[in-house]
N, C-alpha and C positions, 0 to 999 in steps of 0.2 A: 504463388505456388501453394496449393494445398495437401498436406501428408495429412492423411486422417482428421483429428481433429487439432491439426497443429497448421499456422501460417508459417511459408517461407517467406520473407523478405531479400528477396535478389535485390534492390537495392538500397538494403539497409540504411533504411530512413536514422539519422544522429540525433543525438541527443545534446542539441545545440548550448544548453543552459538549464540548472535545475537552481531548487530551492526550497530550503525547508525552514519555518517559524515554529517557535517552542513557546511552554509556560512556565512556571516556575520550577515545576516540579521535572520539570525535562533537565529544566538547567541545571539541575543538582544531577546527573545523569552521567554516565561517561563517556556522553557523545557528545555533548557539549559545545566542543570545540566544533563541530562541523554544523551547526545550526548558522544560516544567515540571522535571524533577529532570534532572540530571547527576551521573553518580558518577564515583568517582576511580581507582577500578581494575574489572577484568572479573568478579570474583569475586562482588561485592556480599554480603560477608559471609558466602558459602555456601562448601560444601563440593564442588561442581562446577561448571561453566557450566550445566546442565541448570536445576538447582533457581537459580542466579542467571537464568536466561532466568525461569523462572516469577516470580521475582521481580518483575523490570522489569515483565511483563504486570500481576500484581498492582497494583505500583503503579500503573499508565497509568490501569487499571481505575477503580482508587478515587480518585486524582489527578480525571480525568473527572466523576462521580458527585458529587465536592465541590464543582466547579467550575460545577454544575447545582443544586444546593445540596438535593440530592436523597437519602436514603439509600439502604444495599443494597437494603432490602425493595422501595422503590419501583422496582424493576430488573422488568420481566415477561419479560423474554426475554435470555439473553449470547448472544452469538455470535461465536467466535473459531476461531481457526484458530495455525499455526504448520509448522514446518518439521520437527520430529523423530516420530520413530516414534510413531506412533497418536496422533499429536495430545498427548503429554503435559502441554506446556506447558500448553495452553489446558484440559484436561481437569482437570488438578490445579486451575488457577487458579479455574474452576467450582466447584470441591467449597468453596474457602475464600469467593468470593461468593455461592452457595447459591441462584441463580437458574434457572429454566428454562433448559435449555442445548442449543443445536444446535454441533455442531463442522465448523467449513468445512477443506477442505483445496484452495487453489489455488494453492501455492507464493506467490511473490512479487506474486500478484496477491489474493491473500488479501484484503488492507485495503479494493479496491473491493468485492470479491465478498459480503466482510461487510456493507458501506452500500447496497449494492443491495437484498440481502436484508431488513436492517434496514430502510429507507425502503418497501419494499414491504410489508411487516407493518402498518407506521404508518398509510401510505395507504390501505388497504383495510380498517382499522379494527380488524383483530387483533388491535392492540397501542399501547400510548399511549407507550411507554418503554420503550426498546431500545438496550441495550448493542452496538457493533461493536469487536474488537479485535481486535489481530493483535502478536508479538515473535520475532523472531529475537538470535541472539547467535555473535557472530563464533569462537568459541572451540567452542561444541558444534557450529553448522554444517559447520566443517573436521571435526570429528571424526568425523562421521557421513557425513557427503559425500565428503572427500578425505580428507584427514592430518593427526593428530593434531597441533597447531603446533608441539610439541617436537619434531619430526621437521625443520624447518626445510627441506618442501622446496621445489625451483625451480616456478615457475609462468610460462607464458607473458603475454606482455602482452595478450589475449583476457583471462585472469579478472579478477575484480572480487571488491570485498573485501567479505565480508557484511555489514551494520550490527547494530551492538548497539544495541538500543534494543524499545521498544516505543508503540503509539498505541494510544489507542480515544477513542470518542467516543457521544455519546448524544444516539438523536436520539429525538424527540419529535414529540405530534400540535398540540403547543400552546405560545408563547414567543419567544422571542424571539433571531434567529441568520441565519446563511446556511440556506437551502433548497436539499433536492435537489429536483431539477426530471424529472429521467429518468437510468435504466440504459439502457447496450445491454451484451449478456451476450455473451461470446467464447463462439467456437468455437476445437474444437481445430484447431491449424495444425502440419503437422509439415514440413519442408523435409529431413531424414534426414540431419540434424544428429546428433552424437554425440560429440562433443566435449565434456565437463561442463564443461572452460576455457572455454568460448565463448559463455557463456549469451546476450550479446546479439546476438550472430549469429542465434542458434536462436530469441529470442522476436519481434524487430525483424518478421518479417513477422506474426504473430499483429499486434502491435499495429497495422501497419498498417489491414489487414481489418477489426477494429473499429473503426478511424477512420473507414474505408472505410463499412462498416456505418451508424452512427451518422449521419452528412453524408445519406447516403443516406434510411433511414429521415425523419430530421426534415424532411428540405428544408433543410438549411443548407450554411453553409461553415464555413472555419475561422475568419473577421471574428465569425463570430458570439461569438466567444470573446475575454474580455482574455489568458488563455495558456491552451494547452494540455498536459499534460505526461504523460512517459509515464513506469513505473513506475522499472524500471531495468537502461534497453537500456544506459547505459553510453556512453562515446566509439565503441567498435563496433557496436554497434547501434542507435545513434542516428543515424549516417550513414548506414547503411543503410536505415533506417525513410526520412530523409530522400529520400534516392535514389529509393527505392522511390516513393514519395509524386509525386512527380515525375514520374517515370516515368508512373504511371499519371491523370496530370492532376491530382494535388491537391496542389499546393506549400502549404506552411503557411509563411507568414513567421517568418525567423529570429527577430523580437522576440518573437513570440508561443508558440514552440516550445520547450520545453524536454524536460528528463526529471531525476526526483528524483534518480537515483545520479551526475549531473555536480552537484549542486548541495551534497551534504549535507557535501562534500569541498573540500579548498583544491585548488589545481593541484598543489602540492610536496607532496601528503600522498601515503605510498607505495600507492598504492591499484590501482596498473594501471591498468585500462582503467575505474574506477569504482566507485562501492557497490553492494550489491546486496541481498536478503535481504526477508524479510515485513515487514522492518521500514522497510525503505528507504522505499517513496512513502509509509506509513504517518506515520511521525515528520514527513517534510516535508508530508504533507499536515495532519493535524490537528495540525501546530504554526504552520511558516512560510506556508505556503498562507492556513489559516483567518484567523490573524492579520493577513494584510493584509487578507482579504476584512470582515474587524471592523473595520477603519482606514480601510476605505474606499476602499482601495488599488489592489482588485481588485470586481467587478461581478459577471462570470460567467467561470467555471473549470470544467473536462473535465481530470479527473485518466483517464488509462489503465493502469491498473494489469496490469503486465505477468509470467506465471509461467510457467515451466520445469518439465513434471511429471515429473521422472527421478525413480527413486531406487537406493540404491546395487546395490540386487538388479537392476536395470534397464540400467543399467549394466555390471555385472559381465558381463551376458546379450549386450552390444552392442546393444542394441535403441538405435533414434533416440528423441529427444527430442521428444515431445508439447509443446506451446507454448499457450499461451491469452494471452488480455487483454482485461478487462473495465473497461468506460467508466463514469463517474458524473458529470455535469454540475452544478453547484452554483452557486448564485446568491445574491447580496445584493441585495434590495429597495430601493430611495430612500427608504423610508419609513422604515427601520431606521435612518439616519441623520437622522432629522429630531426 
């Protein structure tokens, strides 16, 4: 069922199994607790951060799929995305799960763009079992993006620090879990923004608009929600988002407000303005998110996964920063605890 630019799901595809991998600096975090693996250095045994990112994904991957008590074969569809040239990560990681493969590229809005897609396959009967996943890694993002981190250089208090980490998660037409309920799909937002330090500046109004979007479409508010949260505008673009919001008649209560890159981080961790990366709302949502929503903690949740489409050719060009963010609303049934 389609409201505007939002999907209904009538038969809210579950969310049979999730999973999220971390790196050191996650682990010093105060999510912590809710990561399936942590390692101990950024390397992960490999011989660059590239092939250590496909790593992480790998794992999340098959971490997930065990955790559904499901094999590879029973996989009909992967669908992931990532942050480096042509999709590497996620393309390699395909070739070693060996399943049908679509590859997303939405920057740091990747992890909804994937469950959107995913739950829409589900729901319309395409598919019974659908891999979503997404990894970034703080060491190849600098390198490809900005500066190789041996370069040691200054950055303004605008950036955020990419996460290492990776999520995915597997949802299903049948079982037992949170359900998504509906997408709404961003449009691109561009404010001629150009700044790569700034990212939540430049995405903070994309995710408004899809909030904007969403309330709209359904006939709700933001009560309709235990929290709402956005991917990762950061301490700068999350004020803004706020502002904005306000601005235009839709305050969202501080309790119920969040964003994944204020959360995945202590205060004192040297981070700037916050986390950021495909991996950001990914790790907190199919780790800390999910996990309360299984404790019962949380009811219904609207992850806004927030992405910045630069890249360094783009850049180099001076061209402004394209922005999106895509919504997924997610719910736990009363019956699920009974």
């Amino acid at each position: 069922m389609k409201k505007g630019r939002t999907w209904v799901f009538p038969n809210k595809p579950i969310i049979l199994s999730s999973a999220a991998v971390g790196g050191p600096f996650e682990a010093q975090g105060p999510l912590a607790k809710d990561f399936d693996i942590l390692h101990e250095d950024l390397w992960l045994g490999q011989d660059s951060y590239e092939k250590a990112e496909k790593k992480l994904l790998e794992q999340a991957v098959e971490k997930a799929i065990d955790k559904a008590e499901k094999k590879k074969e029973d996989i009909q569809f992967f669908l992931a995305g990532d942050l480096m040239n042509q999709l590497i990560t996620s393309s390699f990681s395909a070739r070693t799960l060996g399943a049908p493969y679509i590859g997303l590229f939405g920057a740091c809005s990747t992890s909804m763009e994937g469950m959107a897609l995913a739950s829409l396959m589900v729901d319309t009967g395409y598919a019974e079992l659908v891999v979503a996943a997404t990894a970034s890694h703080n060491g190849a993002a600098e390198k490809q993006f900005r500066y190789p981190t041996e370069y040691g250089s200054q950055k303004p208090p605008t950036a955020q620090w990419t996460v290492t980490g990776a999520g995915a998660a597997v949802i299903a037409s049948q079982g037992k879990g949170p359900k998504v309920t509906s997408a709404t799909i961003g449009r691109i937002v561009d404010m001629g923004i150009s700044d790569p330090f700034n990212m939540g500046g430049a995405m903070a109004p994309a995710a408004v608009d899809t909030l904007e979007t969403h309330f709209r479409d359904l006939r709700i508010d933001a009560f309709h929600y235990d929290l709402i949260l956005t991917g990762d505008l950061g301490r700068v673009g999350h004020r803004i988002a706020v502002d904005l919001l306000k601005k235009h008649g839709l305050p969202i209560p501080q309790d119920r407000f969040g964003d994944c890159g204020l959360m995945i981080y202590r205060e004192d961790q040297p981070v700037l303005a916050g986390g950021s990366g495909a991996a950001c709302s990914a790790v907190v949502t199919y780790g800390h998110v999910l996990n309360q929503m299984r404790k019962g903690e949380l009811k219904k949740v609207l992850i806004v996964a927030t992405g910045a489409l630069l890249s360094p050719l783009s850049f180099q060009q001076n061209e402004s920063i394209p922005c999106i963010a895509h919504a997924v609303s997610i719910e736990m049934e009363m019956e699920e605890f009974l």
